[in-house]
C-alpha positions in Angstrom: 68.0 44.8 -100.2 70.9 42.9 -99.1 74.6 43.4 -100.4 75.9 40.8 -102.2 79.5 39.2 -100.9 80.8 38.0 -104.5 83.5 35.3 -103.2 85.3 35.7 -106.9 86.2 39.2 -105.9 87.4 38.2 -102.6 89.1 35.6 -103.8 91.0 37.3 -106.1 92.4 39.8 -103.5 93.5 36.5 -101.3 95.2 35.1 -104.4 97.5 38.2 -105.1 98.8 38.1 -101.5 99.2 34.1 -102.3 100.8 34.5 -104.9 103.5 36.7 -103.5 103.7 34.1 -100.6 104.5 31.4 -103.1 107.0 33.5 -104.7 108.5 33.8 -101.6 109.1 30.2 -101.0 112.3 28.2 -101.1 110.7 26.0 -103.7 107.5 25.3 -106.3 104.2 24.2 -104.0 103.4 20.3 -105.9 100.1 19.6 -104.8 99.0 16.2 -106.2 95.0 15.8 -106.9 92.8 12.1 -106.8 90.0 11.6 -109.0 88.1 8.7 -108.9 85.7 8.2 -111.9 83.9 11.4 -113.8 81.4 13.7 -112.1 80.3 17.0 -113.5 80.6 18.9 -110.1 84.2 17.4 -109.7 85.1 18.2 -113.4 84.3 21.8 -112.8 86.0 21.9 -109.3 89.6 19.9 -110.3 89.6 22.9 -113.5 89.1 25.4 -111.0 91.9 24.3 -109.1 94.2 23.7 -112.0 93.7 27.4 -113.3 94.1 28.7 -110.0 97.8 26.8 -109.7 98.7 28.0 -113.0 97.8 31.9 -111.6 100.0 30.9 -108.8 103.5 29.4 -109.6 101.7 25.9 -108.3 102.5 22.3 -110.2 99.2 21.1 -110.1 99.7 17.0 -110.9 96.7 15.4 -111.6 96.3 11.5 -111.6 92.9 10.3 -112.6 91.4 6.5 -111.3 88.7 4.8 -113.0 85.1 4.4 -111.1 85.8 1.3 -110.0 89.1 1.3 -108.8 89.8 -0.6 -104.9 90.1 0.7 -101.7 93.7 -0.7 -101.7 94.9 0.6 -105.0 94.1 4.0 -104.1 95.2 3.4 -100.9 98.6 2.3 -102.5 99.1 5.5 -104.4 98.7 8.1 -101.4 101.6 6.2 -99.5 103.5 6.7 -102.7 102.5 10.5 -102.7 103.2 10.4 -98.9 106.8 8.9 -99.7 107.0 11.4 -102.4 109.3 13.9 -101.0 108.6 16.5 -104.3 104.9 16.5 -103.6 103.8 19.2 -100.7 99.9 18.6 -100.8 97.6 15.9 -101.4 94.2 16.4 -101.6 90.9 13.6 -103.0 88.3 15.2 -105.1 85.2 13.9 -103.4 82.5 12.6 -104.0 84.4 9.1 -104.3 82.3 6.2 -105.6 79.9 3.8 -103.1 82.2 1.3 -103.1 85.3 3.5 -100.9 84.7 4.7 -97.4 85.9 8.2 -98.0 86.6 8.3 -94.5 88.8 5.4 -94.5 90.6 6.9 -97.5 91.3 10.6 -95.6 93.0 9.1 -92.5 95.6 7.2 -95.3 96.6 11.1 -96.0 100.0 12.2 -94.3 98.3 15.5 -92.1 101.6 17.3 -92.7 100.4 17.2 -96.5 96.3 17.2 -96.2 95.9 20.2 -98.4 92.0 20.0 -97.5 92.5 20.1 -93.9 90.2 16.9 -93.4 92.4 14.1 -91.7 91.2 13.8 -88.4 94.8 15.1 -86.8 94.1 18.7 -88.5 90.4 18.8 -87.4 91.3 17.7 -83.9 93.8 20.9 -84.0 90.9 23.1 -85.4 89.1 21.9 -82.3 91.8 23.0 -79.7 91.7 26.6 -81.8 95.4 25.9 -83.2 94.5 24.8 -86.6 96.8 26.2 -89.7 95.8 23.9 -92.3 91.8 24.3 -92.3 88.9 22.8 -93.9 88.5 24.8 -97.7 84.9 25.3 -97.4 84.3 26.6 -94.2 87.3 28.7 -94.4 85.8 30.3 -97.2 83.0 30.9 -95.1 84.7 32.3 -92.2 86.6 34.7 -95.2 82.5 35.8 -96.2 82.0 36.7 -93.1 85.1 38.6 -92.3 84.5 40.8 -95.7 80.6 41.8 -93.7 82.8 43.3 -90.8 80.4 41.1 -88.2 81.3 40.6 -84.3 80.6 36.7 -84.3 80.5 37.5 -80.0 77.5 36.0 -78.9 75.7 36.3 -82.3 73.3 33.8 -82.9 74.5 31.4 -86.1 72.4 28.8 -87.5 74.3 26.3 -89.6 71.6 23.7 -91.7 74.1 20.8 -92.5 76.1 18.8 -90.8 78.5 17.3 -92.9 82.3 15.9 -91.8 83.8 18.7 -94.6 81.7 21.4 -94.4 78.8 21.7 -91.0 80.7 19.9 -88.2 84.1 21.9 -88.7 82.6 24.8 -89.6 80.6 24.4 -86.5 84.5 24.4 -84.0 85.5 27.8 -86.0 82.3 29.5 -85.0 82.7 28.4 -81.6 86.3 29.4 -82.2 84.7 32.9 -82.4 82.2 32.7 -79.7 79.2 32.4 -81.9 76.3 30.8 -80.1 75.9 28.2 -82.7 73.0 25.6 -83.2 73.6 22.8 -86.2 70.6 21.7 -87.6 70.1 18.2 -89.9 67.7 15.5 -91.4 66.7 15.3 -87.8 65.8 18.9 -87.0 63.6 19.0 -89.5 61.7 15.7 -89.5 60.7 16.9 -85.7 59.6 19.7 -87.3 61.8 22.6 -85.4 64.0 23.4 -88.5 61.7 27.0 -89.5 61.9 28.2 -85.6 66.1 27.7 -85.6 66.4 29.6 -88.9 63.7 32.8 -88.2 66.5 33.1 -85.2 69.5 33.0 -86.8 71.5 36.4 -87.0 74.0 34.3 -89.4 72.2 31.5 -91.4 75.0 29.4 -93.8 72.9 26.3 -95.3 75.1 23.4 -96.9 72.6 20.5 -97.6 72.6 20.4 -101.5 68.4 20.4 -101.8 67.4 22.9 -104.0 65.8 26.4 -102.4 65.2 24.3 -99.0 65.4 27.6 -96.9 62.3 29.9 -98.0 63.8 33.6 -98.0 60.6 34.7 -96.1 62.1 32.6 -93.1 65.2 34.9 -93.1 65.7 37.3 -89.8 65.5 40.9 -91.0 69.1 42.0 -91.7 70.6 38.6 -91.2 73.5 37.8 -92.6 73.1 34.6 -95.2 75.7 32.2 -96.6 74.2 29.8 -98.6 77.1 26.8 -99.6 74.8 25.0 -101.9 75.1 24.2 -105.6 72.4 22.4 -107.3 71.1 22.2 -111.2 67.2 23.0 -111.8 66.4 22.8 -115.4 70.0 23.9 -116.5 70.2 26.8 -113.6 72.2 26.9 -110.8 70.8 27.6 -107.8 71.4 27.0 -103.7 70.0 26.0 -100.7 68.0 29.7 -99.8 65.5 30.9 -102.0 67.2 33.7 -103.3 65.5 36.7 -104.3 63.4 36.9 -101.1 65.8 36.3 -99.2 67.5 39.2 -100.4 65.1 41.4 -99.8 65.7 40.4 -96.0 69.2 40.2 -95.2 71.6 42.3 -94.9 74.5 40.6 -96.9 73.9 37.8 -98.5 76.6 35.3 -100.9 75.0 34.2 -104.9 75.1 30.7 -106.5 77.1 30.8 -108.2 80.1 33.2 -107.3 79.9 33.4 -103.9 81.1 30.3 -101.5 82.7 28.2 -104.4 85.4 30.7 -105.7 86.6 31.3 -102.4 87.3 27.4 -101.3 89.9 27.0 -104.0 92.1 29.9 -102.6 91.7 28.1 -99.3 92.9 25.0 -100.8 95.9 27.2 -102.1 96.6 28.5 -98.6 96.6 25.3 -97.1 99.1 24.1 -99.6 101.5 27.1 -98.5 101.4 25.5 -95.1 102.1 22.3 -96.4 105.4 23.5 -98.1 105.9 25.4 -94.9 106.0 21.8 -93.1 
């Protein structure tokens, strides 16, 4: 039976020694969140963050857009934030609506103040191996698997995603470590070669938002599983791996909820430290 790594527990280790780092500072962190429109997985995310800030000695400033607010206009406010030499971090609560290239929107964030470690300058860095200010969620990732004591050398890690926050940087920090890493997508599996990468994997971290897409019988015996997902079945939460037989499989393995999620907001909190740093 695999043991469980319960990112709130970690997380609240990382946030003491935060918290003592932010005491230590000249001045108050001010990290300033976007949120475009209402989302339920955002709602739950920006509270997260604001009760973290309050733990912390942060002022967390919050400015809200309507769902249909233009490219320009929020465009317009991050070179105000930018400008705004009180304000440390910025950071945009994603998903934004159809209608704004997130993309577009990220590279208008000064990188000295990304506090999510997704404009292109900070990625680039995380490629070279000299990144400070990293991605939240695959930091929290590479925290999960610190806490299991693994040598990455040479292990065989399976990452099932390949999104621009979470997959393809997570992806550099693994190779950072000299995993032998394989990413696997929409592509993977429609050539049918997803199963065969995943029975392999000594690490298997899934971040595609589908429902129990990896079947825990396809889990290596005493792999190490980290499943990023967080999707709503008939009022349950659940993630990406089939739990319970999973479980019975790996060796360490994280939960939905409480494993992956309450670790990303402590990253977002280092970041911000770095930020101030700047």
């Amino acid at each position: 039976m695999a043991k469980l790594l319960e990112g709130k527990i970690i997380a609240e280790r990382i946030k003491e020694e935060l918290k003592k780092s932010i005491q230590s500072l000249e001045i108050k962190p001010v990290l300033a969140s976007i949120q475009v429109g209402t989302n339920a997985g955002t709602n739950s995310y920006v509270l997260s963050q604001q009760k973290t800030a309050q733990m912390l000695g942060v002022d967390y400033r919050l400015k809200e857009f309507a769902g249909d607010v233009s490219e320009a206009e929020l465009i317009d406010f991050i070179h105000k934030l930018n400008s705004d030499k009180t304000v440390n971090g910025i950071i945009v609560q994603m998903p934004l609506p159809e209608h704004i290239d997130c993309r577009k929107i990220i590279q208008f964030i000064k990188p000295q103040k990304d506090a999510e470690g997704v404009h292109p300058e900070n990625i680039g860095k995380v490629l070279y191996g000299q990144g400070k200010i990293l991605p939240c969620t695959p930091a929290a990732v590479m925290e999960l698997l610190n806490e299991t004591g693994i040598d990455l050398y040479g292990k065989e890690v399976v990452v099932v995603g390949h999104s621009d926050i979470v997959g393809r940087p997570l992806s550099l920090l693994l190779l950072n470590r000299f995993s032998t890493v394989t990413v696997c997508h929409i592509a993977t599996s429609k050539a049918g070669k997803l199963e065969e990468h995943v029975k392999r994997a000594d690490v298997l971290i899934v971040a595609v938002g589908k429902a129990e897409l990896i079947k825990g019988e396809l889990v290596k015996e005493k792999a190490i599983v980290i499943d990023v997902g967080i999707n709503r079945v008939g009022g349950k939460i659940v993630g990406d791996v089939e739990f319970e037989q999973a479980q019975k499989r790996a060796s360490f393995i994280t939960p939905v909820p409480g494993g992956v999620g309450p670790l990303t907001v402590a990253m977002l909190m280092r970041n911000l430290i770095e930020t101030t740093k700047v």
